[in-house]
C-alpha positions as a Python dict, from the first residue, in 0.01 Angstrom:
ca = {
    (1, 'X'): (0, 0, 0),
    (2, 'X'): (353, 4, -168),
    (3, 'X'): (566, -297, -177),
    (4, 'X'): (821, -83, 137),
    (5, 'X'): (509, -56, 338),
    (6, 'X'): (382, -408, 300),
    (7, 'X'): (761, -490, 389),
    (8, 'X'): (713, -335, 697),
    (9, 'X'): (341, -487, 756),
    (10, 'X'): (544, -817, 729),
    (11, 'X'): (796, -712, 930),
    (12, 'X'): (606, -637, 1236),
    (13, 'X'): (417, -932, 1234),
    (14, 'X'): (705, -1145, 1194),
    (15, 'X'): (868, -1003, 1514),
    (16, 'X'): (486, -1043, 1712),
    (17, 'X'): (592, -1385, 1653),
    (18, 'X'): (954, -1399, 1730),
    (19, 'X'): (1058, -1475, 1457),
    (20, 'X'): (1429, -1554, 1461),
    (21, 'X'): (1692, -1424, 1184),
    (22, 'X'): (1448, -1228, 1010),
    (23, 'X'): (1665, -1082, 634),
    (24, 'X'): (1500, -845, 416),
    (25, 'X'): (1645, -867, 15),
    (26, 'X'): (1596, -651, -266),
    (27, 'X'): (1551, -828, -556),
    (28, 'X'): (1393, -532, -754),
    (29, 'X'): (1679, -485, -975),
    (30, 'X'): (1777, -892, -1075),
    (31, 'X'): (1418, -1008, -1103),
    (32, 'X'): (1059, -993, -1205),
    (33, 'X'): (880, -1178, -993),
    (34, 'X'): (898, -882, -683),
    (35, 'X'): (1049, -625, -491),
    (36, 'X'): (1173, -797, -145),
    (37, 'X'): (1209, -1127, -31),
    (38, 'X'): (1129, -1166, 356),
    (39, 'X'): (1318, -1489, 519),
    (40, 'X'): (1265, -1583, 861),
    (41, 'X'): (1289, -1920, 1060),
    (42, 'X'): (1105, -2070, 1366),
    (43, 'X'): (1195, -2283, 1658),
    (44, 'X'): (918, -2551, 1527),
    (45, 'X'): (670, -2640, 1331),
    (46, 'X'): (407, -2443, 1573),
    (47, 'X'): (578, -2137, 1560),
    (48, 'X'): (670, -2144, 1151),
    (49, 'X'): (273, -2173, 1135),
    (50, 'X'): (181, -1916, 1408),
    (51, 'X'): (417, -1697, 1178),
    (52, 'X'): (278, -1758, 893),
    (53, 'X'): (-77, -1662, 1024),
    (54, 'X'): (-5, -1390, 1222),
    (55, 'X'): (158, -1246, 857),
    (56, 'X'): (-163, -1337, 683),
    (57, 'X'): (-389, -1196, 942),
    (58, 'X'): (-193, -879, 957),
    (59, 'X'): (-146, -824, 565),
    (60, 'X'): (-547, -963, 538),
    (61, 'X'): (-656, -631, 748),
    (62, 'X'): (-454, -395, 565),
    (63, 'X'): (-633, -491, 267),
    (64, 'X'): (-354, -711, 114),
    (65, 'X'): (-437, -1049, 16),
    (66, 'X'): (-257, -1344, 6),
    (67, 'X'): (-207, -1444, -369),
    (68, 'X'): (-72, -1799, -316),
    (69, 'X'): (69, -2002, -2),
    (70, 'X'): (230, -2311, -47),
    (71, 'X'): (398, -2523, 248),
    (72, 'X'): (157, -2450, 560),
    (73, 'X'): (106, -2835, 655),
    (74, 'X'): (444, -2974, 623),
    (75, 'X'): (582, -2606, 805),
    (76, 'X'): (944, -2694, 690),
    (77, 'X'): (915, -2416, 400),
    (78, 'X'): (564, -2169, 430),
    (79, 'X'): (648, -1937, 99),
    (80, 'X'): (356, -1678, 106),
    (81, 'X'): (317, -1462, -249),
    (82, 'X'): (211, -1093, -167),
    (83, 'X'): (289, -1044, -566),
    (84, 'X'): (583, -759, -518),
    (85, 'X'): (681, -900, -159),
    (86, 'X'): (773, -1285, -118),
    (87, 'X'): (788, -1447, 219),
    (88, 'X'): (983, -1734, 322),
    (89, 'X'): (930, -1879, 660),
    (90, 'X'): (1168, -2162, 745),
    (91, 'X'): (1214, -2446, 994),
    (92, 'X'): (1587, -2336, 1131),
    (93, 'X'): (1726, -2723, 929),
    (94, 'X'): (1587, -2591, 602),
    (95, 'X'): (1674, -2295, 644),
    (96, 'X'): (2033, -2381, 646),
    (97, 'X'): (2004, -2633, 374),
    (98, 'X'): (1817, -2438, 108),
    (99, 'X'): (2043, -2121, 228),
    (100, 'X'): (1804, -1855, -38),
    (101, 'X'): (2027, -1524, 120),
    (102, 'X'): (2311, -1737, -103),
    (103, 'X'): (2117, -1804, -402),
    (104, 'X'): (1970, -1469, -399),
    (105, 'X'): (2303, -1301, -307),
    (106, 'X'): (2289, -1084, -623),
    (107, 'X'): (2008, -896, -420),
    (108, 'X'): (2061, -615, -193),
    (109, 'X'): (2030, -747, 197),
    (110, 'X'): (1887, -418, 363),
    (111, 'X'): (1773, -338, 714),
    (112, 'X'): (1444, -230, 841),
    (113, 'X'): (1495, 120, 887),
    (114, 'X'): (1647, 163, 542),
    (115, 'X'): (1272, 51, 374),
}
């Protein structure tokens, strides 16, 4: 599975979810360390974690394990390492305060249907 499919994977299971304000970036061309960052928040700290493991379950089946997750108990910040695709799941506060779509702005937002 390419990094645009497993972008997809995420995608879908993100929305199972409801995830809210779900951005895809492309950081393929001003880093290293992957293709596409996923960001997405939750209402609270249930549905941040629901999100999270309806992503892991989902990627799990499709034969794509999770490298690293770091975050899952606190649910303010789940960041789950796919190794090209990154996934950020947010509580809505954090979100706003660590504000990645800025810091990454140098990345390429793009939509669904453009993957």
């Amino acid at each position: 599975m390419n990094a645009k499919e497993l972008t997809k994977l995420v995608i879908e299971a993100l929305e199972d979810k409801k995830a809210e304000d779900i951005r895809i970036i492309d950081i393929s061309n001003v880093s290293v360390i992957a293709d596409y960052f996923i960001i997405a928040n939750g209402n609270n700290r249930n549905q941040v974690q629901a999100l999270a493991d309806n992503v892991d379950e989902n990627c799990h089946r499709a034969g794509h394990p999770l490298r690293q997750m770091e975050g899952y108990d606190s649910a303010n910040w789940i960041l789950m390492d796919y190794s090209d695709v990154i996934v950020h799941i947010f509580s809505k506060e954090d979100r706003l305060f660590y504000d990645l779509e800025r810091i990454w702005r140098d990345g390429k937002q793009i939509e669904k249907n453009q993957l």
